[in-house]
N, C-alpha and C positions, 0 to 999 in steps of 0.2 A: 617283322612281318606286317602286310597290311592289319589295319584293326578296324574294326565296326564301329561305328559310332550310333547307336541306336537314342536317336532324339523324340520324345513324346512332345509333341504340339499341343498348342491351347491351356496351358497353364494357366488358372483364373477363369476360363470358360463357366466354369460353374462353382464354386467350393468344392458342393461332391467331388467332381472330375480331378480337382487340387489334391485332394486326400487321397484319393487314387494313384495318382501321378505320384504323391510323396509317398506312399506303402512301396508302390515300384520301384523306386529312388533309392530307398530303405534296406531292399532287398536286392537291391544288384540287380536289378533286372533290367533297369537303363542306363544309359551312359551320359545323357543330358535332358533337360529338357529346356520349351520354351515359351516365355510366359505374356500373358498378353495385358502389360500394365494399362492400358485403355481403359479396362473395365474396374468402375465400382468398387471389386470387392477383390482386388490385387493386394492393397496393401494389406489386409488383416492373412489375406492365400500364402503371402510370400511366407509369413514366421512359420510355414508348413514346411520349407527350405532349410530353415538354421540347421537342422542338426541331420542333413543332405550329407551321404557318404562323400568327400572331398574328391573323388574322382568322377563325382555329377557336374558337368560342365551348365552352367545356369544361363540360358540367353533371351534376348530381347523378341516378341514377335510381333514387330509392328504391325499393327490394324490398321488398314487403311479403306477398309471394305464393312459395312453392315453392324457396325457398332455407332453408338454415338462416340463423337470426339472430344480431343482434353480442351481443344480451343475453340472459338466459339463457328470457326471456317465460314461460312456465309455462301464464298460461290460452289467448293466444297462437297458441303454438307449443308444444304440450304434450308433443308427441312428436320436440322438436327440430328440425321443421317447419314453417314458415312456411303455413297455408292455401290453399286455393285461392282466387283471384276470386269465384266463386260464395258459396264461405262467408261472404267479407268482409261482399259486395252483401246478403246475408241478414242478416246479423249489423248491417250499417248500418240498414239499414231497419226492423230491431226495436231497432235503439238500445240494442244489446247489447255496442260493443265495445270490448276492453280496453283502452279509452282511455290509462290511467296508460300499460300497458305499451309501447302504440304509439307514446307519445310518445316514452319512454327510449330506444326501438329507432330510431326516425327521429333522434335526439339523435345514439344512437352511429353511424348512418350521415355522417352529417353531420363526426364527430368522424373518422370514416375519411378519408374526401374529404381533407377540412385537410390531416388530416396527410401524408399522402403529396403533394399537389399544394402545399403550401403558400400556399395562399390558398380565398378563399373560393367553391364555384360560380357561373358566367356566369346559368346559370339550375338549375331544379328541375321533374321530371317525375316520374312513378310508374311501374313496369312493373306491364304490363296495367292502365294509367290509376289503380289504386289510390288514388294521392293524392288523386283526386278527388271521392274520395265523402264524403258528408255524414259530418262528425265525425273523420274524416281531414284534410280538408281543411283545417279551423282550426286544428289542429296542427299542419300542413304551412308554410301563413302563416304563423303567428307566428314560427316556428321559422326560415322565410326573411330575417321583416320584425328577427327580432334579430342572426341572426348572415351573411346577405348581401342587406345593402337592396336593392344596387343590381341583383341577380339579376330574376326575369323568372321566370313558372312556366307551365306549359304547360296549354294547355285546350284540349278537343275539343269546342268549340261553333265553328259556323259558321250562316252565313245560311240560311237553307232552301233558297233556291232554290239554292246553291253545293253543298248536300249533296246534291240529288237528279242534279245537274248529272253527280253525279260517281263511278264503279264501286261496288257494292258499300255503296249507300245505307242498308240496313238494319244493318252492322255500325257506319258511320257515325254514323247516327241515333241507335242505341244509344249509343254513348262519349258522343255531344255530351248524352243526358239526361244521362247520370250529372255531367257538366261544367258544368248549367245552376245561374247564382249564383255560379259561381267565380271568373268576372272582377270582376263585383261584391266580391266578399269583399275578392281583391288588390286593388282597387282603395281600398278603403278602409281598406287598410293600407300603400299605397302605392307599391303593388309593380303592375307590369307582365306583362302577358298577349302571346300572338302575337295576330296578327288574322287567322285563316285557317288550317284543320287539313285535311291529309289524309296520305294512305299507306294506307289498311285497303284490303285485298285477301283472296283464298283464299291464299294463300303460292302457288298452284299456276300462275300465266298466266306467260306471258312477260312478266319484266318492263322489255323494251327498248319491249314494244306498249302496256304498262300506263301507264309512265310519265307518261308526256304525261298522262295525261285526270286526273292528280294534281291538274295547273296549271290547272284549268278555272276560270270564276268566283272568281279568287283574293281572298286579302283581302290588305291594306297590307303587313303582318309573314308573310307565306305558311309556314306549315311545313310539310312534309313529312318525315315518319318514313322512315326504312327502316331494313336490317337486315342488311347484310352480314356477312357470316363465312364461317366454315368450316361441315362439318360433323364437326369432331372431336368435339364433345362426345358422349358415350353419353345417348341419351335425351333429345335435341334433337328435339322435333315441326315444326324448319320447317326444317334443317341441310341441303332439298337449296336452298329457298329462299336462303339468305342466299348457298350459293353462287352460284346464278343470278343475285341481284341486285350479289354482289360485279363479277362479269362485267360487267355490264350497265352498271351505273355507270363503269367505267374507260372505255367505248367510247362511250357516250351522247352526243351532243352539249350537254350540258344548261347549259351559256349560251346557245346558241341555242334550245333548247325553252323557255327562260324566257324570250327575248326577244320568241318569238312568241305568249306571252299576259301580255304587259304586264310580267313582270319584271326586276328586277337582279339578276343571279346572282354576288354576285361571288366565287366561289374562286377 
């Protein structure tokens, strides 16, 4: 049968949000998560992982947006900044950008991960989809297909009728452009896609009513994002969010909402 793959985003975000993410971990209530070695306080987050139920898929989620960077970037990150999303999408589309740089930086993300987890990512994602844009993305590849073949990268394309199926279609719509040819790429590098994307919401519904219409018109590999945590951090835009869906997820039935549209959920 298809199976779910329920991945919690921003691993490292905060410690709190880490100790959250590992309780869910703990309890079978995710299937993966994805950790954002950029930051600080990754490597003491990750020994939060060791003793991760072995059917926690553990992966990479490069920053390439609003953090500072491992390397020093200059055109970049010029003010010790990471860009906005907006900049990047602008900046891909005139096929402006600092390609060299972005490579070094995804390198030394890459080189974080390792080392604190010692081995290689399960898979590879971008926060706020980054990775996926044109010129990013064959950086992201190669850089997968050399140092974790057997990882898997994340793409927000899905079937049309599955996107409209399902809350909040136009945020949807948007990711899956930026994501179209990306299977393609990994594919011919060898490397492995999900088959089935959702999670985009307002941060603002309830997300015990949300949940379900996630699993609508699923694909094979089903992912679903979320985003548990806290809201410790100062200047977190979704921090009542991540607590609600922290909640929500511990209580959820979500082996039985994945059974009742075709999935294997197995935490």
């Amino acid at each position: 049968m298809p199976r779910l793959i329920l991945c919690a985003d921003d691993f490292a975000f905060s410690t709190d949000t880490s100790h959250v993410i590992a309780e869910l971990a703990a309890d079978r209530r995710l299937t993966a998560t994805s950790c954002m070695a950029v930051l600080p306080n990754w490597t003491g987050d990750a020994r939060l992982l060791d003793t991760a139920p072995d059917t926690l898929e553990v992966g990479l989620h490069l920053v390439l947006t609003l953090e500072a960077p491992v390397t020093a970037a200059p055109t970049l990150a010029p003010a010790g900044i990471l860009p906005t999303i907006d900049h990047l999408r602008r900046a891909a589309a005139r096929g402006t950008l600092p390609l060299a740089e972005m490579a070094a930086e995804i390198a030394a993300q890459f080189d974080r991960f390792e080392s604190a987890r010692g081995r290689a990512p399960a898979f590879v994602d971008g926060h706020q989809h980054a990775h996926a844009l044109k010129g990013v993305r064959e950086i992201v590849l190669d850089e997968i297909a050399r140092r974790a073949p057997a990882a898997w990268v994340r793409t927000c394309t899905d079937a049309l009728p599955a996107l409209l199926a399902r809350p909040f279609r136009g945020k949807a719509l948007a990711s899956a452009v930026h994501s179209v040819g990306l299977r393609r790429a990994a594919a011919a590098r060898g490397i492995a896609c999900n088959a089935g994307f959702a999670g985009h919401y307002d941060f603002a519904r309830d997300y015990d009513t949300i949940f379900p219409a996630f699993l609508r018109r699923p694909g094979e590999r089903h992912l679903v994002m979320c985003h548990p945590g806290t809201g410790a951090r100062a200047g977190d835009a979704i921090a009542a969010a991540r607590v609600r869906e922290a909640a929500a997820l511990r209580r959820l039935p979500i082996a039985a909402i994945a059974r009742a549209h075709g999935l294997v959920f197995p935490g």
